[in-house]
C-alpha positions as CSV (number, residue, x, y, z in Angstrom):
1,X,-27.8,33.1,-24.0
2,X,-26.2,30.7,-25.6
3,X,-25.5,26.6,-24.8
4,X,-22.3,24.8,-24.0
5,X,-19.8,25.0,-26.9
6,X,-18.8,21.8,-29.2
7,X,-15.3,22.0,-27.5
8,X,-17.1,22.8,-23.8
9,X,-19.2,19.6,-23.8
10,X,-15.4,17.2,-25.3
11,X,-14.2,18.1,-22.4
12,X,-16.8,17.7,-20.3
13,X,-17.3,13.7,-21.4
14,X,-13.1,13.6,-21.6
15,X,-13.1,15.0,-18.0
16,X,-15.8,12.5,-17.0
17,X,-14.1,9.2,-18.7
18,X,-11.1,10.3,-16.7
19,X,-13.4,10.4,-13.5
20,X,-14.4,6.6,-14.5
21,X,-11.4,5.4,-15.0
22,X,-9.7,6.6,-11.7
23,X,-13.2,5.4,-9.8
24,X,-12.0,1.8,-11.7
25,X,-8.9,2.4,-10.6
26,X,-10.1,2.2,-6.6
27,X,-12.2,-0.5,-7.2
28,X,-9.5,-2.9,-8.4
29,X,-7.2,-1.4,-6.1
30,X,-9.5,-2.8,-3.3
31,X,-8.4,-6.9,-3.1
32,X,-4.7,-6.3,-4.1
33,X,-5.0,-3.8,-1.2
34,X,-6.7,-6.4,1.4
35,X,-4.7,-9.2,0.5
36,X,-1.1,-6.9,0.9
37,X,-2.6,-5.3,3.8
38,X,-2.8,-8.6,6.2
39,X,0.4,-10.1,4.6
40,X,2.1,-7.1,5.6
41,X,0.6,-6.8,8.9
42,X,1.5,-10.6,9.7
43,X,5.2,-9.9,8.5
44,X,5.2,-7.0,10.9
45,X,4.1,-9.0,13.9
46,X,6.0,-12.1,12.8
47,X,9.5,-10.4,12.0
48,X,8.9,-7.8,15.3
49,X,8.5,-10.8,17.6
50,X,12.1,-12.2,15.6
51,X,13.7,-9.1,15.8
52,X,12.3,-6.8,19.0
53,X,10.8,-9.3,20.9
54,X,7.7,-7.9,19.9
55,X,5.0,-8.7,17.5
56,X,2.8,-5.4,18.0
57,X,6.2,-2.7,18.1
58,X,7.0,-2.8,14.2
59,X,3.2,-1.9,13.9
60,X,3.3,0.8,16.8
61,X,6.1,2.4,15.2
62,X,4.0,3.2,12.5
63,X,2.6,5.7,15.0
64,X,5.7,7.5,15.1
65,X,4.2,9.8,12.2
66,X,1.9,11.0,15.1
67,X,3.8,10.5,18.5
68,X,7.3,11.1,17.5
69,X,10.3,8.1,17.7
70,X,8.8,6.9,21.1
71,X,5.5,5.3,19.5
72,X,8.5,2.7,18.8
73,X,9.3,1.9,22.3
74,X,5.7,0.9,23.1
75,X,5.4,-3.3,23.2
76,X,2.1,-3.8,24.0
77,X,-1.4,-3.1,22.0
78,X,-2.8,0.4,22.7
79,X,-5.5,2.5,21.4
80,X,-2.9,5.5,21.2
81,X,-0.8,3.8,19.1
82,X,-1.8,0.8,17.4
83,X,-4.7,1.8,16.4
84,X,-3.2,4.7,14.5
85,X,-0.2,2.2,13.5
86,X,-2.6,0.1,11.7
87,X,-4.6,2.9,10.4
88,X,-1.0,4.8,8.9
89,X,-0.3,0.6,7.6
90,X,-3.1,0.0,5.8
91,X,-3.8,3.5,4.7
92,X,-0.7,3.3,2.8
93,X,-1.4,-0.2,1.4
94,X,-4.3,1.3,-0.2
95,X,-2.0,4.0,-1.5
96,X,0.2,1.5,-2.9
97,X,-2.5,-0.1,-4.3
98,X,-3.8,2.6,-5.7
99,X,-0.5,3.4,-7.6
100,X,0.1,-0.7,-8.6
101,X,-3.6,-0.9,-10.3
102,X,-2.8,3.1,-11.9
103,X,0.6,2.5,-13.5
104,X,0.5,-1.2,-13.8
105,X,-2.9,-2.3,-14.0
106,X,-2.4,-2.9,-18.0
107,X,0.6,-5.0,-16.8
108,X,-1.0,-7.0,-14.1
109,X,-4.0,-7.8,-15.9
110,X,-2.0,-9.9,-18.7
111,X,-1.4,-12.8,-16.4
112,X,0.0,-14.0,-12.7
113,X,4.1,-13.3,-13.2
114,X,3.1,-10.0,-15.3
115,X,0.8,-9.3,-12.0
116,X,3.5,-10.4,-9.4
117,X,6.3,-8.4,-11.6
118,X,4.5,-5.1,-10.8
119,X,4.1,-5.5,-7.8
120,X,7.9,-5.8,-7.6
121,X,7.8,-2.9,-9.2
122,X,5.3,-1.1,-6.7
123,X,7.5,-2.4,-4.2
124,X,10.2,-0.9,-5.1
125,X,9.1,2.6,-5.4
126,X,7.7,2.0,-2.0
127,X,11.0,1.6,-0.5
128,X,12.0,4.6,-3.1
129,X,9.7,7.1,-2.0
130,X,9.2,6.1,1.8
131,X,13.1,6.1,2.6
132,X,15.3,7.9,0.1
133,X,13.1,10.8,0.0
134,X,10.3,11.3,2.3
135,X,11.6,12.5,5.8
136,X,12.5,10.6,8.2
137,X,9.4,11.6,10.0
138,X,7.3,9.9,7.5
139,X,8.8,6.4,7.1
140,X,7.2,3.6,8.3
141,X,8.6,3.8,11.0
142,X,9.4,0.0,10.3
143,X,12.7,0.1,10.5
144,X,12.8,1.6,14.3
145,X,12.4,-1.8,15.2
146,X,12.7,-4.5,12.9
147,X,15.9,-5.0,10.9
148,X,17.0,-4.6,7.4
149,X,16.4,-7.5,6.2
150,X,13.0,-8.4,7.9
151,X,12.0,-4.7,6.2
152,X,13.0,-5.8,2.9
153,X,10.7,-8.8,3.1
154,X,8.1,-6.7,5.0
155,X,8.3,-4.6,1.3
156,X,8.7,-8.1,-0.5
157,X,5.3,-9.4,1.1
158,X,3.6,-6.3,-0.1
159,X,4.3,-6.8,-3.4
160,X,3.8,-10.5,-3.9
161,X,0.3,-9.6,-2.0
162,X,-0.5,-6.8,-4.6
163,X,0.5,-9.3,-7.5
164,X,-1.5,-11.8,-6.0
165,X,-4.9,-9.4,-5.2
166,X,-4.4,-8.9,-8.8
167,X,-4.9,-12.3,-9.8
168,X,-7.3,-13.1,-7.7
169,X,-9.5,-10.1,-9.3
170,X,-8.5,-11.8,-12.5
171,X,-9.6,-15.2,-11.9
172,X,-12.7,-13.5,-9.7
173,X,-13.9,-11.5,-12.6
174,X,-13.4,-14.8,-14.9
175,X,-15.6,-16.7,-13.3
């Protein structure tokens, strides 16, 4: 019987520096990820409590993915819904994350505007993809209860805290 093939065992090491690389990928995703993460969180609470009356709705609404348009309507913490709401949040943070350190990563890394321009840029295929072509069903669910404006700079706050995750990586990994 004979061994792997010349070509086989290329693309067996090509297949495996991809593997690497997207495993780097998550890892540097990580602290652009936390740091957007809270930041969005607090804009949520802070810019519910402006617009709703509520800090924790903006954040329950996120739960409408499970629950339907009501999780909205609920203003207090609950394990039914803010839990999940949090979960569905930061979940996509990391997504975004994800998607900031995979097509931008080259971009971030060259210094702190370069950082905070693609995570403009992340931002803005956030709002893209999460409301002018996802269904309605899977928004956010943001914009059930906080206004226009406060979900621009909830999308804002994500991207300046990408950008800045990715400097602090930078001057992390400097040191």
């Amino acid at each position: 019987m004979a061994g792997p093939t010349r070509l086989h065992m290329t693309k067996c090491r090509e297949m495996e520096t991809r593997m690497k690389s997207l495993a780097n990928v998550c890892r540097d995703s990580l602290l652009p990820a936390a740091v957007a993460g809270v930041a969005v969180l607090g804009t949520l609470a802070l810019a519910g409590r402006r617009d709703s009356r509520s800090a924790i709705a903006p954040i329950n609404a996120s739960s409408h993915v499970i629950w339907g348009d009501d999780a909205a309507q609920i203003e207090q913490p609950t394990l039914r819904h803010t839990v999940p709401g949090v979960a569905i949040n930061l979940g996509a943070v990391f997504w975004w994350a994800f998607i900031f350190r995979f097509l931008f990563g080259r971009v971030a890394d060259r210094g702190p505007l370069p950082a905070l321009a693609a995570g403009a840029s992340t931002m803005t295929l956030a709002w893209l993809l999460d409301y002018k072509v996802l269904p309605r069903r899977l928004t956010p669910g943001w914009e059930l209860r906080i206004s226009d404006r406060s979900l621009f700079a909830a999308l804002a706050v994500m991207g300046a805290g990408l950008g800045l995750g990715a400097i602090l990586s930078a001057a992390r990994e400097r040191h």
